[in-house]
C-alpha positions in Angstrom: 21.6 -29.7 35.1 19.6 -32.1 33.0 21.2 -32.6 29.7 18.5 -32.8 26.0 19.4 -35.3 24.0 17.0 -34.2 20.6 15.0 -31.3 19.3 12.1 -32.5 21.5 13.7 -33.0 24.6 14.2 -29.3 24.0 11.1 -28.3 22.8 9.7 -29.7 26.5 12.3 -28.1 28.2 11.2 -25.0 26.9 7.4 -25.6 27.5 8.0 -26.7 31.1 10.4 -23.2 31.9 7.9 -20.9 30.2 4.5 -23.4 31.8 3.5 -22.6 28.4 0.2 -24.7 27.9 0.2 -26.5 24.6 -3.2 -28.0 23.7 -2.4 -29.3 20.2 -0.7 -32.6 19.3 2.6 -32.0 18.0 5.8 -33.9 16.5 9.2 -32.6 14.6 10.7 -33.8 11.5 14.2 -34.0 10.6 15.1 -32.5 7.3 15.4 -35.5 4.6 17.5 -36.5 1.6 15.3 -34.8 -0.7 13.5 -31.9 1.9 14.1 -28.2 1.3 13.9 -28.0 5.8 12.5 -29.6 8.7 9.1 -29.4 9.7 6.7 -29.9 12.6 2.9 -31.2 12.6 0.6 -29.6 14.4 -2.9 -31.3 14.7 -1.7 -33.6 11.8 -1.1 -30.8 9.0 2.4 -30.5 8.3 4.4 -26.7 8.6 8.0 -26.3 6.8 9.9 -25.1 9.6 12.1 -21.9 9.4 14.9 -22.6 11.9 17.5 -19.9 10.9 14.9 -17.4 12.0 15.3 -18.7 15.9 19.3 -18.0 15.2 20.1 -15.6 17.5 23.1 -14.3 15.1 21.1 -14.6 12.4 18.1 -12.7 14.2 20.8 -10.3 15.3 22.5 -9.5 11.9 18.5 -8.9 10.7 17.4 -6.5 13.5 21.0 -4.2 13.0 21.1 -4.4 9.7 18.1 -2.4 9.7 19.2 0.4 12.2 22.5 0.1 13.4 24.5 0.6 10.4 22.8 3.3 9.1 20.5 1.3 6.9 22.0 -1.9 5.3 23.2 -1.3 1.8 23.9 -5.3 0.3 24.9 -8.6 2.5 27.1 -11.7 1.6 26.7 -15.2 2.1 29.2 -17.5 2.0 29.6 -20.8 3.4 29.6 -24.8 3.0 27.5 -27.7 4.4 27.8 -31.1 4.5 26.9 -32.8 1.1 23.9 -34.8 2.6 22.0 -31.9 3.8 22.7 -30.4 0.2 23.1 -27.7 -2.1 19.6 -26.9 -2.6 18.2 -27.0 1.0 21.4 -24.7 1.5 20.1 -22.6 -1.2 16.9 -22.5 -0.1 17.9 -21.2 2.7 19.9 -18.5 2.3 17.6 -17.2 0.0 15.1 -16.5 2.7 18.1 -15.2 4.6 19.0 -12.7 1.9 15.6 -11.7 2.1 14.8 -11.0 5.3 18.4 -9.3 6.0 17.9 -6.7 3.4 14.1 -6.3 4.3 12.8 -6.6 0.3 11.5 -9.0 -2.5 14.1 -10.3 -5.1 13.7 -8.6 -8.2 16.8 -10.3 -10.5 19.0 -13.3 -10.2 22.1 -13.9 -11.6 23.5 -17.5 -11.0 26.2 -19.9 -11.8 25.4 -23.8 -10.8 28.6 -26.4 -10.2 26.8 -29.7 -9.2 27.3 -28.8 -5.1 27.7 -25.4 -5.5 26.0 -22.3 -6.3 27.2 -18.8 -6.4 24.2 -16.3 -7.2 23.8 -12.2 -7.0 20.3 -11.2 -6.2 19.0 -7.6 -7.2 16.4 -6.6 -4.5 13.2 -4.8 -5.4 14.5 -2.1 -2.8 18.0 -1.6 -5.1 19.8 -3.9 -2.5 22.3 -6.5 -3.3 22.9 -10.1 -1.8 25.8 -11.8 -3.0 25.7 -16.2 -2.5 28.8 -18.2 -2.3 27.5 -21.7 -1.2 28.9 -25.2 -1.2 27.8 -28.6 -0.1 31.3 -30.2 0.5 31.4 -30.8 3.5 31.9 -34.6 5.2 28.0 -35.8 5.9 27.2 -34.5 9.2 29.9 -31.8 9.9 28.5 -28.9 11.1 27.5 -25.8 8.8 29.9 -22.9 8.4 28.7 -19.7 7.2 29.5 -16.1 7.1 26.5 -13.7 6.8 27.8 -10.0 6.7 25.6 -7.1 6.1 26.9 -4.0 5.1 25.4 -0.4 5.6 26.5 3.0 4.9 27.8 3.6 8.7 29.6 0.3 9.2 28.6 -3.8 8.8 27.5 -6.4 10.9 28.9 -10.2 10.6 28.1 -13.3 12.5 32.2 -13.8 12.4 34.9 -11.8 13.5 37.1 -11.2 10.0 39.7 -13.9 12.0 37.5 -16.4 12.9 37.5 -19.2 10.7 35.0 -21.8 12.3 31.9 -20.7 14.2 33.1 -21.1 18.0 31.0 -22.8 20.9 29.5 -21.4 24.1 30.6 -24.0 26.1 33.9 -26.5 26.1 33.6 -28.8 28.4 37.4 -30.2 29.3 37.8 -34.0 30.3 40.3 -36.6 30.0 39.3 -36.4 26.2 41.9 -35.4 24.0 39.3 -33.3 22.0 37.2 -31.1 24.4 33.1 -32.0 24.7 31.7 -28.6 23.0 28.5 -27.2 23.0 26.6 -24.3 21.6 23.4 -23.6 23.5 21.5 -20.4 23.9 19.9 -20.8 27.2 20.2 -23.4 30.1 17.1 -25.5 29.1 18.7 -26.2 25.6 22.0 -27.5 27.0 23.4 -30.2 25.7 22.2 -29.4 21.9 24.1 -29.0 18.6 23.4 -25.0 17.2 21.2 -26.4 14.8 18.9 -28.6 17.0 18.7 -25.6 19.7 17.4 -23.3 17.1 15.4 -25.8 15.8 13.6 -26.6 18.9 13.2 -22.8 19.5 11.3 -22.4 16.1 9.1 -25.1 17.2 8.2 -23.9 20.2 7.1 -21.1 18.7 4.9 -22.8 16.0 3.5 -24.9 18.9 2.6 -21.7 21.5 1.2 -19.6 18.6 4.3 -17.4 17.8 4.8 -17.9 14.7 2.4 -17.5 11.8 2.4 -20.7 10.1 0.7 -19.7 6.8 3.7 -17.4 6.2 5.4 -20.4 6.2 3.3 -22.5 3.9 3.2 -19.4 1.4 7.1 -18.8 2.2 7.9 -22.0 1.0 6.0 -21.7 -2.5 8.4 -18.3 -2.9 11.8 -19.9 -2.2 10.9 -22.9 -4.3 10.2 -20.3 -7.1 13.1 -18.8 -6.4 15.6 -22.1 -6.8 14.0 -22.7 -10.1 15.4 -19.1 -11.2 18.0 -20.1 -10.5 18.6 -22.9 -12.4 16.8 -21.1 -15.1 19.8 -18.4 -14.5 22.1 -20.4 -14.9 21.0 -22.5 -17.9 20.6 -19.8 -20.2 24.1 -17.9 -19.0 22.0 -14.9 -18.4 19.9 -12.5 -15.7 16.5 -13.9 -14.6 13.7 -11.2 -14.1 11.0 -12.1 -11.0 
């Protein structure tokens, strides 16, 4: 079993399994200090990259939320990140996240700002209510933990069990360690990856092969930047923001 080391060692992996042809020139970029995401270029024009949408939990609490609770009523985030990747990239988001969960435009914010946190409640246009507890306090580079739970009016869905405290791994790999080597991969061709990097080379695969429309994204990402001002503008005047 070959082993990726990065995003694009993953990327190919996944090109070679599916002999997807891919015509275009192509590269990833790494979410910076000041960067909302990562992105790829394609032909030398530059795409904000949604990763979260390539996590299969994520997908998963999307899709159910929809049907399988008898129509999702509200969802909560809650969670921390490291303080490098930031507050406001974490913000950004779960914003999106909110969104697409509860299937409708935000209609009213309500938010409270604390340097590396950020709690928010966000009226959807569909009467739907999202609920944001989020933190960057985390050591730079430990790994994200976050909750998303949806509720509905015939159960919930949650990417945790209520015990679980830290999101587990697919795969521990026992050596003569003291700590275990863990992974969490999705598929065979992404072993070897963090969460974050397998998702991440998913989502560009898909921008790559044409799966993904990539002028949602560009007008995407003017929305949630709108968004984040609201919120600040929420929390600066102690009050409600209409959209």
């Amino acid at each position: 079993m070959e082993t990726s080391k990065s995003v694009k060692d993953g990327v190919i992996s996944l090109i070679d399994k599916n002999k997807t042809e891919i015509t275009a020139t192509w590269d990833y970029f790494k979410k910076g200090a000041n960067d909302m995401t990562d992105s790829v270029a394609i032909d030398g024009k530059t795409y904000p990259l949604f990763y979260w949408r390539s996590d299969p939990q994520i997908e998963a609490i999307a899709r159910n939320a929809k049907n399988n609770i008898g129509g999702s009523v509200s969802v909560k985030i809650s969670g921390m990140v490291s303080k490098n990747y930031g507050v406001n990239a974490f913000l950004y988001k779960e914003l999106d996240t909110a969104e697409w969960v509860l299937d409708s435009e935000i209609k009213k914010i309500t938010a409270c700002v604390n340097k590396n946190a950020i709690n928010a409640t966000l009226l959807m246009k569909n009467g739907k209510v999202a609920l944001l507890e989020l933190g960057a306090t985390l050591p730079d580079g430990a790994e994200e933990q976050t909750r998303h739970t949806a509720w509905g009016k015939q159960g919930m869905e949650s990417t945790r069990v209520v015990s679980t405290k830290v999101r587990p791994q697919s795969v521990y790999l026992f050596t003569d360690r003291i700590e275990p080597y863990a992974f969490n991969d999705a598929t065979l061709e992404l072993y070897g990856l963090t969460l974050a990097d397998a998702t991440a080379a998913v989502a560009v695969y898909k921008a790559i092969s044409g799966k993904t429309d990539l002028r949602f994204n560009i007008e995407r990402d003017k929305k949630l930047r709108f968004y984040m001002e609201k919120v600040y503008e929420s929390d600066k005047i102690r009050n409600s923001v209409e959209i």
